[in-house]
Structure formats: structure tokens, C-alpha cells
C-alpha positions, -999 to +999 in steps of 0.1 A: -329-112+176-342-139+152-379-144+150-376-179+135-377-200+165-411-198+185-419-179+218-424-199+250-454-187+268-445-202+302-416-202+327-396-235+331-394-253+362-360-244+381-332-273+385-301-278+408-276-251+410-243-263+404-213-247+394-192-214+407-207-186+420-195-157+442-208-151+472-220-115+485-224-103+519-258-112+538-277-092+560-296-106+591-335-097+593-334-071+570-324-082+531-320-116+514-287-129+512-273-132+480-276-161+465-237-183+464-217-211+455-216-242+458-194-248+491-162-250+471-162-217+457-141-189+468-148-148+463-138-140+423-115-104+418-133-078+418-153-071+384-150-037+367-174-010+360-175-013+322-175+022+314-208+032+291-193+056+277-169+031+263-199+010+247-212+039+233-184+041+214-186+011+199-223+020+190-213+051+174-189+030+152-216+005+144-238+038+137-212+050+115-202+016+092-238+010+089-244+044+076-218+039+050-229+008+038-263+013+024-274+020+060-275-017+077-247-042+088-268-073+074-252-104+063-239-108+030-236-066+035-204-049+031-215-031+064-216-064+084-178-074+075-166-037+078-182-045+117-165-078+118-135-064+109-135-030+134-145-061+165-116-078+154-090-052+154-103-038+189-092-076+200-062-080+181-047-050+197-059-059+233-038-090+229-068-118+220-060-147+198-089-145+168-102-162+143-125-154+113-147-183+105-165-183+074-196-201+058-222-195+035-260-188+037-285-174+015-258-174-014-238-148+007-206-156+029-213-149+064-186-145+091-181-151+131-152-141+150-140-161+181-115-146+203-094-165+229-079-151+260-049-169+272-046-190+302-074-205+325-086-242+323-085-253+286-112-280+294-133-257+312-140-231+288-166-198+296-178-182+264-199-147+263-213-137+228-236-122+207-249-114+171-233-087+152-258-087+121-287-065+119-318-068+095-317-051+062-341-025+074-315-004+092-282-003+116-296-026+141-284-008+171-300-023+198-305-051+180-281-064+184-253-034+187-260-030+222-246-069+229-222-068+209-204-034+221-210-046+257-197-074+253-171-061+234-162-037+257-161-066+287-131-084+268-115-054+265-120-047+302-103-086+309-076-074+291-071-040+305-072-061+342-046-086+329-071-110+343-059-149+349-088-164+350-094-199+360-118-209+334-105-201+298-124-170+284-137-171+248-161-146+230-178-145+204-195-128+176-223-144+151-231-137+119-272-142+099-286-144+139-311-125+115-315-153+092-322-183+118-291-184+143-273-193+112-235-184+123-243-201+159-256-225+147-224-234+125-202-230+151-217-250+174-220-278+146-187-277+134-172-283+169-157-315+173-183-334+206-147-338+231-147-293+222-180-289+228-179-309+262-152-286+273-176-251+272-186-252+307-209-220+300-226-201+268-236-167+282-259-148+256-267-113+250-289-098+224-308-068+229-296-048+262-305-012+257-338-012+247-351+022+253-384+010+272-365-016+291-371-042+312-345-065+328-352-101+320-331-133+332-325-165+311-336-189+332-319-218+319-288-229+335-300-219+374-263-212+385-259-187+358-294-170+362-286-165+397-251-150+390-268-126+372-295-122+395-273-116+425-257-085+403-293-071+404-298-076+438-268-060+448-284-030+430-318-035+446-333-040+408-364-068+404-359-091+375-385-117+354-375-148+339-368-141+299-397-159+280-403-134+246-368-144+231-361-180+245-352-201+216-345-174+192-311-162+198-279-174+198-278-197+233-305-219+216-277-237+192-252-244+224-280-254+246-292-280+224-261-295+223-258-297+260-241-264+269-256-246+304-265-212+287-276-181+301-280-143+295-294-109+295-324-092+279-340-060+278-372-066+256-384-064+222-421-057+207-439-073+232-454-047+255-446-034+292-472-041+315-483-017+343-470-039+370-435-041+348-438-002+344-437+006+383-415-020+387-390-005+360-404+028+353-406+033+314-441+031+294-467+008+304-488+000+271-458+005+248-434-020+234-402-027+255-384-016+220-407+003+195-382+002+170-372-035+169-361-046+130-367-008+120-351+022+105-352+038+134-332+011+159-303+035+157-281+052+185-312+070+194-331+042+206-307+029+233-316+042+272-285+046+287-291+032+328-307-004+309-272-008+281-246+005+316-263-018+340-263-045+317-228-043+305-218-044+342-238-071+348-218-089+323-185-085+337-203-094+364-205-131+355-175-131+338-154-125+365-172-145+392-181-178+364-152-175+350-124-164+375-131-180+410-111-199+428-118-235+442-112-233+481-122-271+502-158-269+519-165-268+554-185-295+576-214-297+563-247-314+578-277-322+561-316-330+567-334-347+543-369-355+559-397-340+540-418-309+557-452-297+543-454-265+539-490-254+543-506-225+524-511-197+538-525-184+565-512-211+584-482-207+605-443-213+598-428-249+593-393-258+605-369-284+596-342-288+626-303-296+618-281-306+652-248-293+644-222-303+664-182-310+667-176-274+649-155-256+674-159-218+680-186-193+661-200-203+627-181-182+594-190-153+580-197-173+548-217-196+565-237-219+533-270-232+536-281-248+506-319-253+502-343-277+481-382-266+484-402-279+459-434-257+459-460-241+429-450-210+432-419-196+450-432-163+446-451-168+478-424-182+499-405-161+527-377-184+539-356-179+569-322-196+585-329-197+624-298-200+644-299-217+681-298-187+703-333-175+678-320-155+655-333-152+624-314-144+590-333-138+563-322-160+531-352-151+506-388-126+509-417-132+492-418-120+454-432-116+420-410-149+408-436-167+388-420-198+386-418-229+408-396-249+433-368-231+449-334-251+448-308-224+456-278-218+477-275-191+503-241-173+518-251-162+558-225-143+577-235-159+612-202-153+622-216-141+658-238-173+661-221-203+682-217-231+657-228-261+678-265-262+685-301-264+667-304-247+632-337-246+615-347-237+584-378-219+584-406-217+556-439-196+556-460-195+528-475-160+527-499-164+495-528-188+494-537-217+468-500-229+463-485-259+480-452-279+487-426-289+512-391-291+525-374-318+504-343-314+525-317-283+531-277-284+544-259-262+560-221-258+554-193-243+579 
């Protein structure tokens, strides 16, 4: 990770979700659902467990070229193209189109390799990458081997799958992240405006093993921060919003010129809290990665559950952003009266949708799409009331700093007669905050 660009100190506000997500089973009065698409999105193949021991690999080899090259893979190194070059043949063989593309910085030619899968939507294009460079101090195995052998081993995986995606897939791998997002940066600037319009996605990951981890979210594009924060869910793992590398990396370049970005991130030197500790286990009081830019960032300093959960996490999105498939929404009705929500300890607010001229029981993918603006979420328990009482719980309360909550929910109210009175139902279960229902639809 580059420390050129300066560390926001403060989460940013959330904005509409748009775009494909998949949806995952609910559970009524017990769990949140996950969050899902938009109502014209249809379940993605199954993603693949990306096997660690198969990005471990890849971090031995990085282990191994790095040793043999004066001990780093920095740019303008002879261990940074001898990395380039052992990417590059992985994806060759697996059946990727490639390409090298050079440029120059700091008197040294630098490299980034692209790799193309064939078929999906050439005008809606999903890209994954990640830097390949380390700093002259040492092999740079977390940072950043850990992202690039992940994701890596994920286009490998879309190969072994023979997956047909309906996005095109692209990855990539920068050179001189190191240096200032220097490769990125001249990729993104030597695309031509109608190529950049067609990346419908930038999905970024640079440091995913460290070995004191925590599991951070780019909050930038909401549809892709909650892809990835319906894979943690699904595994019953908290997340925060990623604030100590935002602007530094590789996404910054694509989202300046427009691109939704998103991504992964396990920490650098700042340092675990308590809370963060018995949230994630690990070290309170000690940096997330003690190692960052050192010597000793080598294969020692990767934990193993943080680098397997995260590569999965990236086939993840791949396969659900990138491989869905477009089915026709449901009747969908749709109340847009503000409620206040008062702060706690006052009682619940509802906001009542009449559904009618839906025959039989309500789907099992039931959508109810939700726009609360409120100072902090965090303190928000929100429930989907169907007409015979039920309730079905779409989000708990939480340690979500941020603010507003604009998501959309999958129910399976598939025992729930269609026609009737829905309510969504707000309590705010923390004081000092305040908001209100700025409106909420429900889908069939």
C-alpha cells in the first residue's frame, strides 16, 4: 500500500444501492436478511472455495523471486518483472488473453499486466486487481502478495469453472503502487473516456493477510460494500468501513474517473483496538500488520483464516457482480411519506404499505427496499411486519458507525398471504441520534 495519498479520518455518508447483487436466504425473527439486489437480479452460480493452499503457493513463489533478486520485487527490480512474468504465464496457460503494458517512472520501466476473460458484456466490464510491487525494504508479502495471489488464484478459479459470465471479467496487476499508484494511475489515464465508461466495477485488494487482522469494507460504491458484506454475514463475521487506506491504493485512480470501486482490507500500522480485538480476536495494542514496508513482511507474516476468508470473499463478488443474471421484477408498491423516527427510548415507528391484486402467498425472495436517513444506523433495529403480525427481521442494531441506511433486503415470506397491510418497522435502540422513514418498497 502507498502512503502518498492522505488517510480519511471519518466514514462517508452511504448512497443508493444500485447494481447486481445476489440474494441469500433470510431468516424470520432470528438473523438479518442478507442484504440483495436490486429487483431484477437473479441468484449468480455458485462461487468457489478458493483453495488457501493454492494462494500460498503463489506466496511462496513471490517468497522465492524476491529472494533471488536482491530480496524485494520493487519496481525498476529484476524481482518485480520475474513476478510479472510468473502472474502472466499462470494466466496464459488458464486460457486469459494478456497484455504487458509498459511505462516509465523514476527513470525505471514499470509494468502492469491486464488479463481478459472471454465472453460476458463487452460494455459492462467487472475488473478485480491489485499491486504486485513491494517496497525496496523486502518481499512485500502481505503487502501486497497476499492480493495479488488471491486474486490470482480467483482468475484461475473462473477458469477452472469455465465460467460465462454476464459481465466481461478483467484483472489486473499494477506496477510502483509503492511509488504513488503510479501503474494505476496510467492505466486508468491512458484509457480512452467511451473504455473507461464501460468498467461497471473496480474491485481493489491490497493487504489481505495481515497477521493481526481485521476485516475492513471499502465503503465506496454501496452495492459492492454490501456484496462483500453479505459474504461476512453469511460467516457470522463483523466488519468496519476501511478508512486507514482510502485514497492510497489502487481504486483511488478508477474512482476518480468515475468508476464504482470497492474492496478488501486487513490493516496496516495503525493499531487494533480492544473493542476490534474481541470483535476479531488478534492483539489489542498492536499494529494490524507489524511488519508493513519491512524486512520482515515475508511468508511468515501472513495469518492464514484473514488471507482464506478474504480470497473467498473475492470470488465471492466476482461471481455474484459479475455473473448474475437479469430476471423481470415483481409488483412492486411503494410508500414515500416521511416517518420520524424518535430516539430512543421511545417506542417503534411504522410506515404501512396496502398491497393488493398479488394473487396467492408472497415469494420466497420477497424485496423490500429501504431509505432511512438517520445519524447513526448503528442504533437502528429494523423490522418487515407482514399482515397476519409477523415480524422478519431485515437489520439488528450494530457497531456501523456511519449514517443513513439505503439498502435492499431479500425476505422469504413465502408463508405470508401477499394481499394485506405491510409495515416497515423502525426502533431506534440508542439515544442522541435522530432521523426518519424517507420511504421503503416492497417487491413481489
Amino acid at each position: 500500500m502507498s502512503l502518498s495519498v492522505s488517510r480519511r479520518l471519518a466514514a462517508v455518508t452511504a448512497v443508493a444501492v444500485a447494481g447486481l447483487l445476489a440474494a441469500t436466504s433470510p431468516a424470520a425473527l432470528a438473523a438479518p436478511t442478507a442484504p440483495a439486489a436490486e429487483a431484477h437480479a437473479a441468484a449468480a452460480p455458485t462461487p468457489p472455495d478458493i483453495p488457501l493452499a493454492n494462494v500460498k503457493a503463489h506466496l511462496s513463489q513471490f517468497s522465492s523471486i524476491a529472494a533471488a533478486n536482491g530480496g524485494n520485487r520493487a519496481h525498476g527490480r529484476s524481482g518485480y518483472k520475474a513476478s510479472i512474468d510468473y502472474v502472466k504465464a499462470k494466466l496464459d496457460a488458464a486460457g486469459f488473453t494478456t497484455t504487458l503494458q509498459t511505462f516509465t517512472s523514476s527513470g525505471a520501466t514499470g509494468y502492469n499486466l491486464i488479463a481478459d476473460w472471454p465472453g460476458g458484456d463487452p460494455n459492462a466490464v467487472l475488473m478485480s486487481g491489485s499491486h504486485l510491487d513491494s517496497v525496496t525494504a523486502g518481499a512485500g508479502i502481505n503487502d501486497n502478495g497476499s492480493g495479488s495471489a488471491a486474486v490470482l488464484e480467483t482468475a484461475l478459479a473462473v477458469s477452472r469453472a469455465g465460467l460465462q459470465p454476464t459481465k466481461h471479467l478483467r484483472f489486473g496487476w499494477w506496477g510502483a503502487e509503492e511509488l504513488g499508484l503510479v501503474g494505476s494511475k496510467y492505466y486508468v489515464n491512458s484509457l480512452p473516456a467511451a473504455e473507461k465508461a464501460k468498467i461497471s466495477g473496480y474491485l481493489n485488494f491490497d493487504m489481505i493477510g495481515s497477521p493481526n487482522p481485521g476485516y475492513f469494507v471499502y465503503d465506496d460504491d454501496p452495492t459492492i460494500e454490501q456484496t462483500f458484506k453479505n459474504y461476512y454475514a453469511g460467516l457470522g463475521i463483523p466488519t468496519e468501513i476501511e478508512t486507514e487506506g482510502d485514497g492510497r491504493s489502487d481504486h483511488a485512480p478508477f474512482k476518480s474517473a468515475g468508476v464504482p470501486v470497492g474492496g478488501l482490507f486487513s490493516g496496516a500500522d495503525y493499531t487494533k483496538t480492544a473493542a476490534q480485538a474481541q470483535k476479531w480476536g488478534g492483539t489489542s495494542g498492536q499494529a494490524f500488520d507489524r511488519c508493513y514496508h519491512a524486512s520482515c513482511d515475508t511468508t511468515a507474516n501472513i495469518n492464514d483464516t484473514a488471507l482464506d476468508r478474504n480470497a473467498d470473499a473475492i470470488a465471492y463478488a466476482v461471481w455474484n457482480l459479475g455473473a448474475a443474471t437479469p430476471v423481470p421484477p415483481g409488483k412492486s408498491f411503494e410508500n414515500t411519506s416521511d416517518v420520524n423516527i424518535p430516539d430512543s427510548p421511545a417506542a417503534a415507528v411504522t410506515s404501512p404499505i396496502t398491497v393488493s391484486g398479488v394473487t396467492g402467498n408472497a415469494p420466497a425472495t420477497t424485496k423490500v427496499d429501504v431509505n432511512i436517513v438517520h445519524t447513526y444506523r448503528g442504533d437502528l433495529v429494523i423490522n418487515l411486519i407482514a399482515p397476519d403480525g409477523t415480524a422478519y427481521l431485515l437489520k439488528n442494531s450494530d457497531s456501523d458507525s456511519a449514517d443513513n441506511v439505503i439498502a435492499t433486503y431479500t425476505v422469504n415470506a413465502s408463508s405470508e398471504v401477499a394481499n394485506g397491510v405491510w409495515k416497515l418497522q423502525v426502533k431506534d435502540v440508542g439515544a442522541q441520534d435522530v432521523g426518519y422513514i424517507n420511504s421503503w418498497k416492497i417487491t413481489f
